[in-house]
ZATOR-611197 format. One record per residue (C-alpha): z, x, y. Coordinates in steps of 0.05 Angstrom, whole numbers, padded with zeros to 5 digits, always signed. Each point is the difference from the previous one (the first is absolute). Last residue first. Layout:
REM ZATOR-611197
ZXY...
This chain:
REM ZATOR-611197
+00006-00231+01023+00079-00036-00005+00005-00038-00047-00048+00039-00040+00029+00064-00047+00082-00009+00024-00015-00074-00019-00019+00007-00062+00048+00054-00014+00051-00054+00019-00034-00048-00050-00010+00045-00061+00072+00012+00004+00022-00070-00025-00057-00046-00022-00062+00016-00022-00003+00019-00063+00034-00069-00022-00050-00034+00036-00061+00027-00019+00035-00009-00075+00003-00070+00016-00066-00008+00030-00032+00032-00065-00055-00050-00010-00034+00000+00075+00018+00081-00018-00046+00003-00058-00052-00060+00023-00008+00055+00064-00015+00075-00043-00050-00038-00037-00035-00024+00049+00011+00057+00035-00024+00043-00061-00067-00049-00010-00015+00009+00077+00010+00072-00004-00044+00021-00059+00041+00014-00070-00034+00039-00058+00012+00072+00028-00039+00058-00035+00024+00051-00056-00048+00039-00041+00040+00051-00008-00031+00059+00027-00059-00030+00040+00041-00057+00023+00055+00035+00013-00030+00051+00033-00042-00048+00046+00058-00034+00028-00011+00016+00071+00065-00024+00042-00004-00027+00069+00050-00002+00055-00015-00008+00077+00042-00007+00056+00062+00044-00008+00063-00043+00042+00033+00064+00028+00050-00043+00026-00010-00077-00020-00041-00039+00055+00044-00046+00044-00013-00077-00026-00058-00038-00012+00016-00082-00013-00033-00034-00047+00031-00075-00017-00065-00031+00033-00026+00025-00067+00040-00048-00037-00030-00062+00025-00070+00031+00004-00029-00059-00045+00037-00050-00006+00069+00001-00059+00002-00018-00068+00043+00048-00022-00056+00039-00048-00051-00008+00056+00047+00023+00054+00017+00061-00050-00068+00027-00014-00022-00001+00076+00066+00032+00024-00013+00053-00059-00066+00017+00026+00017+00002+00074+00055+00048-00025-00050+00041-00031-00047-00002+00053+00049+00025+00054+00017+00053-00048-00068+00027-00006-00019-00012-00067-00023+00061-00049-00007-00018-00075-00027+00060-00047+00066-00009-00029+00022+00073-00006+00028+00043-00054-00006+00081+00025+00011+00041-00072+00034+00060+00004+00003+00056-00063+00053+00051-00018-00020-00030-00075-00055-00049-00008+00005-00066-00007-00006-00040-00063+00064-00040-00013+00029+00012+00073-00066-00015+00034-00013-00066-00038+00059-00033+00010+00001+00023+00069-00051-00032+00021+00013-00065-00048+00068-00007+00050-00051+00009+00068-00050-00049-00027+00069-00040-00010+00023+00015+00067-00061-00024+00022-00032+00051+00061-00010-00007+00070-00031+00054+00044+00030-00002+00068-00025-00005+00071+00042+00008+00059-00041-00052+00055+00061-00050+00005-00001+00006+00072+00066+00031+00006+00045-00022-00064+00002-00072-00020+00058-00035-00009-00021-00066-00029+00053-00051+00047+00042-00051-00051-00046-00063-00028+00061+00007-00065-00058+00004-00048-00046+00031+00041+00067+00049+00025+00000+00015-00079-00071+00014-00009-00006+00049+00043+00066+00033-00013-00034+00007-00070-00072+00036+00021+00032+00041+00052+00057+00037-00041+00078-00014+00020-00005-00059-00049+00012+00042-00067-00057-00009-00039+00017-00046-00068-00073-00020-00007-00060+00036+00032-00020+00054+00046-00018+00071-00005-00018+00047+00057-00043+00062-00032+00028+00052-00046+00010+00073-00012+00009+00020-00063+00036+00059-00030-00005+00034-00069+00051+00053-00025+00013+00031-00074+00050+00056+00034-00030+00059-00013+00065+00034+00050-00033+00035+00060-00071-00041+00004+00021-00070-00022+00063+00008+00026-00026+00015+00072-00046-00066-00012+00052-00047-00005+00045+00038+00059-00068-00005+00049-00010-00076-00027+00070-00008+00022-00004+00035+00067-00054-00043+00015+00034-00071-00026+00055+00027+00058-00057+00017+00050-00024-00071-00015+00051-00033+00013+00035+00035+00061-00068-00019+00027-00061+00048+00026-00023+00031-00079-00064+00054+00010-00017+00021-00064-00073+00016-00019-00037-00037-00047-00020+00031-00063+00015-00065-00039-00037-00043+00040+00015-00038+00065-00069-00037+00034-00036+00006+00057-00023-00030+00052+00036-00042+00066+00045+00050+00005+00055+00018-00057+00071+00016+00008+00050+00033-00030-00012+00032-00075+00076-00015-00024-00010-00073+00014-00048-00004-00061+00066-00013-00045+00032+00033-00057+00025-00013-00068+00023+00064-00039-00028-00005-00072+00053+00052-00038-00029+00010-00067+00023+00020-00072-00042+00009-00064+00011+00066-00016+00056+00024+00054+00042+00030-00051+00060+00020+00040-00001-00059+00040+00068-00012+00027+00011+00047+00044-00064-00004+00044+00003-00083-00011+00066+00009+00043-00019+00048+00049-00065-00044+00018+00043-00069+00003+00052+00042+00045-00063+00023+00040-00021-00079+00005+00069-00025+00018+00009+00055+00053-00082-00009+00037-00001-00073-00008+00070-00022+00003+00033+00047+00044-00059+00003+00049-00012-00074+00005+00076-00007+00010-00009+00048+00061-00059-00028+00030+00043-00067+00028-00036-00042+00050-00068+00035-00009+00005-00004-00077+00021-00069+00004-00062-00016+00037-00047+00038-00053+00027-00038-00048+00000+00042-00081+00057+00024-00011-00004+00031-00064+00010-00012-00077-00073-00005-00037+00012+00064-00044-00034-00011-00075+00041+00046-00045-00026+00017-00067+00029+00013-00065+00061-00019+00015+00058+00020-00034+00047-00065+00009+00069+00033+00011-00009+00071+00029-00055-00022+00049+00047-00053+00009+00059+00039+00013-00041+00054+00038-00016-00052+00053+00071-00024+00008+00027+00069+00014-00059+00016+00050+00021-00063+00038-00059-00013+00054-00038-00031-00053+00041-00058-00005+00025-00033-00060+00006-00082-00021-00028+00021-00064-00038-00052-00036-00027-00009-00070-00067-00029-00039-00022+00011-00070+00035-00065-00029-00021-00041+00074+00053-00043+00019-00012+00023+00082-00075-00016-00010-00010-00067+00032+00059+00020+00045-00033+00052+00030-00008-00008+00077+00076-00035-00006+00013+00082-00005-00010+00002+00064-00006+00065+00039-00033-00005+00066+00080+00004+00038+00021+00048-00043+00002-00008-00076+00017+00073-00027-00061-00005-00039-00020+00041-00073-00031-00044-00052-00002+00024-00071-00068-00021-00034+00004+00007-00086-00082-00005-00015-00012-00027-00066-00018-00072+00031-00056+00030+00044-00033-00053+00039+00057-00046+00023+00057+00058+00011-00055+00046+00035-00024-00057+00049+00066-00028+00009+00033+00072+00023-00066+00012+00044+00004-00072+00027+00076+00006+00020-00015+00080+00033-00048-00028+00030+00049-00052+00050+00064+00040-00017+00051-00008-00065-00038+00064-00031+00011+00041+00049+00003+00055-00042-00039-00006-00067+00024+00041-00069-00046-00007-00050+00021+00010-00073-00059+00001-00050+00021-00028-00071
């Protein structure tokens, strides 16, 4: 039986990846790592919590002690790494805990599997990344593999550093590495701090869209299940010290996306034409807002024969009857903390 150990796993992909494996491989033993901060949720998993082949740590990455515990506990064979902060905005407000969690937690996760492995046949560490590390993009253009890095958030500089760390044991130590470096995702169980779901959630509640600057900052939007199958099929048949850039081939301005969703959602509630749209309010531009991200895919394709199955309107669509079903658990989420930081973020833009 393959052991694999996922961090995160009680996050927005982190939940999909764990369901994914546990569904499709039923001789797979997954341990999920997540010390269940505020985008932690383990009610994300309850379909699967029962699962024979399935257990949870409630462990942070940040605790060296803890980490060699379950390295030293449950053996795995690989390590899939999707723990980080991941909001820009938080990153701006508070860089430090981006730093300690995504640059610490991953060299503690590098020391540990380091140790452990003696025989490294057979073993992997798949570091997940992000397409933020590359900075922005003009109006052409796309992000590949050999991309240069040029991070401008807390964020990204932190998922940077991490890569940098990923890679550094690749080359010094043999560690059995391979990093990706992904496009936006969107889809069930996303934390609403992300566009696509706080969206949706002032629709529902016809609260003010924030919508940063002139919503011109294009993104390329990707399935989190396209994204799930990704990396699937890049940690069973990737290569070694490799990176693979997973994108959605999808770019929306952000103005269109919303527009999109408003469109989608007064149609599913029933409500005329441009009802929620009047809802759109732009707001003071994020610092160091990057304008342009795109990811070529064409290595993964040509490698591993991977391409995304999900276009935008079918993932909205999608992505919408999920949360219109889910109010409670929108709710739930939602309450608490999430509303003062909501507020800090843009009350007050």
């Amino acid at each position: 039986m393959k052991t694999i150990l996922i961090t995160g796993g009680a996050g927005f992909i982190g939940s999909h990846a764990i369901r994914h494996f546990l569904n499709k491989y039923e001789d797979y033993k997954i341990v999920n790592i997540d010390a269940l901060t505020y985008a932690g949720n383990l009610e994300n998993l309850k379909d699967v919590e029962h699962h024979a082949n399935y257990v949870f740590l409630h462990t942070d990455i940040t605790d060296p002690n803890s980490i060699r515990e379950a390295m030293e506990s449950h053996a795995p064979d690989w390590i899939i790494h999707l723990a980080a902060e991941s909001h820009v905005d938080r990153s701006i407000m508070d860089p430090l805990a981006f730093i300690k969690t995504n640059v610490l937690g991953t060299a503690n996760l590098l020391i540990a599997a380091k140790n452990h492995w003696k025989d490294q046949e057979g073993k992997l560490f798949y570091h997940i990344s992000t397409d933020e590390v590359f900075g922005s993009l003009g109006a052409t253009g796309y992000f590949t593999e050999t991309t240069s890095y040029d991070p401008r958030s807390p964020y990204s500089a932190s998922k940077a550093s991490s890569d940098h760390l990923v890679r550094a044991y690749f080359h010094t130590y043999r560690l059995p590495v391979i990093i990706s470096n992904c496009s936006n995702n969107y889809g069930p169980y996303q934390f609403p701090e992300k566009l696509i779901p706080v969206v949706i959630q002032n629709i529902l509640n016809k609260k003010p869209i924030p919508v940063y600057g002139k919503g011109e900052n294009i993104r390329d939007w990707l399935y989190v299940q396209d994204h799930v199958e990704a990396m699937d099929v890049i940690a069973h048949h990737g290569k070694i010290g490799e990176t693979y850039a997973i994108g959605g081939h999808n770019e929306l301005r952000n103005i269109d996306l919303v527009r999109l969703l408003c469109q989608i959602m007064d149609r599913k509630l029933g409500r005329r034409p441009e009802e929620s749209s009047s809802l759109i309010s732009f707001v003071k531009d994020r610092a160091g807002h990057d304008l342009r991200y795109a990811i070529d895919a064409t290595k993964l394709q040509r490698e591993l024969q991977w391409v995304p199955k999900i276009k935008p309107d079918q993932g909205m669509e999608m992505t919408i009857d999920w949360y219109l079903a889910n109010t409670d658990w929108l709710k739930h989420i939602t309450s608490g903390a999430y509303q003062t930081y909501y507020q800090a973020q843009y009350q007050n833009r």
